[in-house]
C-alpha positions as CSV (number, residue, x, y, z in Angstrom):
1,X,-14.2,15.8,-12.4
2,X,-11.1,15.1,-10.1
3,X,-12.8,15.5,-7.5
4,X,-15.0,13.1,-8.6
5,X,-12.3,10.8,-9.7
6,X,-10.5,11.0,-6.2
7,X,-13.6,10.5,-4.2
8,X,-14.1,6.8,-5.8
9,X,-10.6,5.9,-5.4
10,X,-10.9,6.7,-2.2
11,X,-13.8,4.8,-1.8
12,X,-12.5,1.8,-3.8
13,X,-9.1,1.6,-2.0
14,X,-11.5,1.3,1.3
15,X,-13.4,-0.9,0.3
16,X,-11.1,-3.3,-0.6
17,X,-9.0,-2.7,3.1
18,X,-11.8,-3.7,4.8
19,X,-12.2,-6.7,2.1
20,X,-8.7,-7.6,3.0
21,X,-8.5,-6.4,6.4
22,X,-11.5,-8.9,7.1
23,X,-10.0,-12.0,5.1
24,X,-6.7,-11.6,6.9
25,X,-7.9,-11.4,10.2
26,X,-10.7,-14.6,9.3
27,X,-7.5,-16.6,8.3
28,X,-5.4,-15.7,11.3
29,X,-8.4,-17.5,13.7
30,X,-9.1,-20.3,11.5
31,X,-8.5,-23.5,12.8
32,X,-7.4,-22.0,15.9
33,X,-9.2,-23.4,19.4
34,X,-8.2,-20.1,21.4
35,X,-9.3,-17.6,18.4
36,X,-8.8,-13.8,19.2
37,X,-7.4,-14.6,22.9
38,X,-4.3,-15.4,21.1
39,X,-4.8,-11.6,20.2
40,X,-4.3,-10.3,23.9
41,X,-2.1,-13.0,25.0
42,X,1.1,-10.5,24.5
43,X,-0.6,-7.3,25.8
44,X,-1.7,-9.7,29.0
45,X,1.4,-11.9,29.7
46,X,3.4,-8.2,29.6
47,X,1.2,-6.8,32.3
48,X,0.9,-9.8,34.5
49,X,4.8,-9.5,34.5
50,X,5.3,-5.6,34.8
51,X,2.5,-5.9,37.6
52,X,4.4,-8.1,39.3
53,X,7.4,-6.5,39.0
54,X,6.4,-4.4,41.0
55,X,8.9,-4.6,43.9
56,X,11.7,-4.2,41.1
57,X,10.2,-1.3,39.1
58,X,9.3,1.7,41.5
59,X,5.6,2.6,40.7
60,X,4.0,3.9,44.1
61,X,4.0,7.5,42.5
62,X,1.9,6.1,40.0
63,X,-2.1,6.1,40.7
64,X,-4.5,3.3,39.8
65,X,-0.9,1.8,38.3
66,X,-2.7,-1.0,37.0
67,X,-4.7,0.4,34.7
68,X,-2.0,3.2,33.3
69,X,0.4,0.3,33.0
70,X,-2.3,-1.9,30.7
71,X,-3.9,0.8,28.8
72,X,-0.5,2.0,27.9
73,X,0.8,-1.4,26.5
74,X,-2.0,-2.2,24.7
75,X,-1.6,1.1,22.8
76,X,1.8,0.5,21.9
77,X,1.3,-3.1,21.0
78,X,-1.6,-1.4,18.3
79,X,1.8,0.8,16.9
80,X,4.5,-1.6,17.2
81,X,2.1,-4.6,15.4
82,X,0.5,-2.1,12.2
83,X,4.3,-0.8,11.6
84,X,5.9,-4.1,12.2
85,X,3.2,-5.3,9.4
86,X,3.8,-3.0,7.1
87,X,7.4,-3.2,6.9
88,X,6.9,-6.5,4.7
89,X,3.2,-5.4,3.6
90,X,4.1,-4.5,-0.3
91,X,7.1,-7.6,0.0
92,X,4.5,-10.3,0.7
93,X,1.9,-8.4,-1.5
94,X,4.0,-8.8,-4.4
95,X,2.3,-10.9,-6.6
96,X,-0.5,-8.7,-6.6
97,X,1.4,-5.8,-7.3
98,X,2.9,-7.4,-10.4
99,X,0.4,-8.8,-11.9
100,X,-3.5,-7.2,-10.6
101,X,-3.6,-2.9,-11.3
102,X,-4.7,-2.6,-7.6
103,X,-3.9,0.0,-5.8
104,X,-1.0,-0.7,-2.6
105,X,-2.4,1.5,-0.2
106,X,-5.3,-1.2,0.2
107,X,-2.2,-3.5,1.7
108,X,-1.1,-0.8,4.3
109,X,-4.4,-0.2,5.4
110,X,-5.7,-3.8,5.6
111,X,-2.8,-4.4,7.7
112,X,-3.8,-1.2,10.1
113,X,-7.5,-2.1,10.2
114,X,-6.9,-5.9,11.1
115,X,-5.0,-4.9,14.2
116,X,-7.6,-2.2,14.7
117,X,-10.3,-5.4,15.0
118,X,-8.1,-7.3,17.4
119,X,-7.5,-3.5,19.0
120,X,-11.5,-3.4,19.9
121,X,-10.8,-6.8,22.2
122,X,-8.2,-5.0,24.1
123,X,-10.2,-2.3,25.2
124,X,-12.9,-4.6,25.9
125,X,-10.4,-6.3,28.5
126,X,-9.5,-3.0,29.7
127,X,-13.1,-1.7,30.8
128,X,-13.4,-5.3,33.0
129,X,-10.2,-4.1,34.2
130,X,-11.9,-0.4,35.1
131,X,-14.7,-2.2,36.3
132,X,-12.5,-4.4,38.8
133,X,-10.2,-1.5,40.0
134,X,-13.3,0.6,40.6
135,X,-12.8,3.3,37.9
136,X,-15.8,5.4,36.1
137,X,-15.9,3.2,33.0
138,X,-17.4,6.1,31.3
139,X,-14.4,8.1,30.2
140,X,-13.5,5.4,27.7
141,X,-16.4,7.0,25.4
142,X,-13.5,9.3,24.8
143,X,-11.2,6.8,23.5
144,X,-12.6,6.4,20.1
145,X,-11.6,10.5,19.3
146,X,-8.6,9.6,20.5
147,X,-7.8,7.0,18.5
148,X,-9.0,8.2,15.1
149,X,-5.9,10.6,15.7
150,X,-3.8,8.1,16.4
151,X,-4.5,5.6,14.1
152,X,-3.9,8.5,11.4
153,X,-0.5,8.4,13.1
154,X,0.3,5.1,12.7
155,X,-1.1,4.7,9.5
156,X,1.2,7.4,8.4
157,X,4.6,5.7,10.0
158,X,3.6,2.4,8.4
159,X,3.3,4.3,4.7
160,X,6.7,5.5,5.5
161,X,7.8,1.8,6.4
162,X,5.8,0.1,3.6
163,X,7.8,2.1,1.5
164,X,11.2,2.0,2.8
165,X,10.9,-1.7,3.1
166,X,10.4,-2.1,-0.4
167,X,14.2,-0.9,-1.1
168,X,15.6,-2.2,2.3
169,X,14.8,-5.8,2.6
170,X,16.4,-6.5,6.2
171,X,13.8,-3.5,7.3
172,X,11.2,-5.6,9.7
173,X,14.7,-7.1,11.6
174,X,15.7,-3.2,12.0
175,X,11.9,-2.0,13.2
176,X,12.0,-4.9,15.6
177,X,15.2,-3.6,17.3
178,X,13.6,0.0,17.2
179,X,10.5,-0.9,18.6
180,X,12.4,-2.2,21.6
181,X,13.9,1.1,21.8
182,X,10.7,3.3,21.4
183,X,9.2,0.6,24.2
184,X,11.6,1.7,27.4
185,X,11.8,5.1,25.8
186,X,8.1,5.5,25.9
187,X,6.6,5.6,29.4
188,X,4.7,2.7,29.5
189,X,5.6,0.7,33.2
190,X,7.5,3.7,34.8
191,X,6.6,7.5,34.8
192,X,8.5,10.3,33.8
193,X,9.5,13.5,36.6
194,X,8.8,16.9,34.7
195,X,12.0,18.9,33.9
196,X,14.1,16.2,33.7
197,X,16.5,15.4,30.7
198,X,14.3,12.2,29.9
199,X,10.6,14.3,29.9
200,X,12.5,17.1,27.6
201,X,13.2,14.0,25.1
202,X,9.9,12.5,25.9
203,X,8.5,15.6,23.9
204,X,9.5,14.3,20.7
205,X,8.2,10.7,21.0
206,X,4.4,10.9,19.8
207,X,3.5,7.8,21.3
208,X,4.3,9.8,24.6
209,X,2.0,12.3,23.9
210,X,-1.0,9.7,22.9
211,X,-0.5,7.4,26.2
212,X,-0.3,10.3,28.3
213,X,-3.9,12.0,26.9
214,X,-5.2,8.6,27.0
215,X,-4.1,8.2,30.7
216,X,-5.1,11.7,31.9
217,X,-9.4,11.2,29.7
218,X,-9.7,7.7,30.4
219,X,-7.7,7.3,33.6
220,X,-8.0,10.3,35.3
221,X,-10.9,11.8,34.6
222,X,-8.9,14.8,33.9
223,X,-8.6,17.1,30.6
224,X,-5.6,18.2,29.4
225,X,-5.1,21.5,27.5
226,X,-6.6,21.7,24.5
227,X,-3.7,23.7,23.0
228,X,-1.9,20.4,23.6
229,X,-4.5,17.7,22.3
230,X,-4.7,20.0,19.2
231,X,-1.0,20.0,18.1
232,X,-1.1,16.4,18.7
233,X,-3.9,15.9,16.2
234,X,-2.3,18.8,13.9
235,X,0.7,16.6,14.2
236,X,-0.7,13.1,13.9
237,X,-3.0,14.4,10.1
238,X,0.7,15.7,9.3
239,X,2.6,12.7,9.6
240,X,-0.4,10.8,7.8
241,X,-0.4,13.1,4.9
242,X,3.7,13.2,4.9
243,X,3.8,9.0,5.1
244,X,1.3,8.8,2.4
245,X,3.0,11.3,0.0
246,X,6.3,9.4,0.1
247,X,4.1,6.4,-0.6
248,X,2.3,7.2,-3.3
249,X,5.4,9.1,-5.3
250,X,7.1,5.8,-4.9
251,X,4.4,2.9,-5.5
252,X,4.3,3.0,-9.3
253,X,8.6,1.5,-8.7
254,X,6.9,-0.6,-6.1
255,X,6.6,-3.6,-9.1
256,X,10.4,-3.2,-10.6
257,X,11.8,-3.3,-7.2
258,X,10.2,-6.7,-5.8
């Protein structure tokens, strides 16, 4: 009977994200003349201007640099704008928390799927690019394992945030300053010399990890060990479960707190 009980939550809480998830992004091209291009216009004005920079920033080491530079950004521009969401998600939410017995996961993964819509646009751009550049457009068919694994590690992060934002109110001003951070510590424009002091620390960012899989399938054409791709999927289902945990031991304070 818990089973049972769990399953329909399950289903109900989805249900409603993608209720939400489709209402919020409806809203956010309503009454606009340029409609989801305003979508890629921050993943595209970055890599017309790390492209260019490319007398300043050294990437003749870097093969088919064009297309790891984009596919890269856009990825990171999916983490940085579902965490950066749910920062405020149960904040601007609050109403409903107070008053309607819904359950706040729906707001956290409204917010991820939403992005994830706008997200599908992105790759779009990036097969043209593939296309232009001359690269076998196939190996993006591998794209949507890998993101299922990483959306369940940005979904986890942003449970973490959703709730820590609920106590710390100046939390989306701090995330913003982090995400710069994680941005020029993550290899997105430049790339990373094994055995150095900055590839040992690059172990530990798991946005590191996704870019460079993504890179090496999509890019490449090349595999990388499986031993690898599976802790990274071990890892990303850990951090979702984790995030979600602290979420859901906190969410019933959620409505005394706002």
């Amino acid at each position: 009977m818990k089973i049972n009980k769990a399953v329909k939550n399950f289903r109900r809480t989805l249900h409603l994200s993608f209720s939400l998830a489709a209402a919020q992004f409806k809203l956010r091209n309503e009454g606009s003349y340029l409609g989801v291009f305003w979508y890629l216009l921050e993943p595209l004005s970055f890599f017309v201007i790390l492209l260019f920079l490319g007398g300043v920033i050294s990437n003749t080491a870097i093969n088919k640099y064009p297309l790891y530079l984009f596919l890269g950004l856009i990825m990171f521009n999916f983490f940085l704008s579902v965490t950066s969401f749910s920062t405020s998600a149960m904040g601007s939410n609050s109403g409903f928390i107070k008053s309607i017995k819904i359950n706040p996961e729906s707001f956290v993964i409204a917010g991820a799927l939403q992005y994830a819509f706008s997200h599908i646009f992105e790759i779009i751009i990036f097969v043209v690019f593939m296309l232009i550049y001359g690269a076998n457009a196939v190996f993006v068919l591998a794209y949507p394992l890998i993101f299922f694994f990483f959306f369940l590690l940005v979904l986890g992060i942003s449970f973490f945030l959703a709730t820590l934002g609920v106590y710390l109110v100046d939390l989306n001003n701090i995330w913003q300053v982090v995400g710069r951070f994680l941005f020029f510590a993550t290899p997105i424009f430049y790339l990373i010399p094994q055995g150095t002091l900055l590839f040992r620390l690059s172990t530990f960012n798991p946005l590191y990890h996704y870019t460079s899989i993504a890179r090496d399938i999509i890019v490449y054409g090349a595999l990388p060990p499986l031993h690898g791709m599976t802790a990274v999927a071990v890892a990303s289902i850990l951090f979702f479960l984790c995030g979600l945990f602290i979420f859901r031991k906190n969410k019933n304070k959620f409505a005394e707190r706002l």
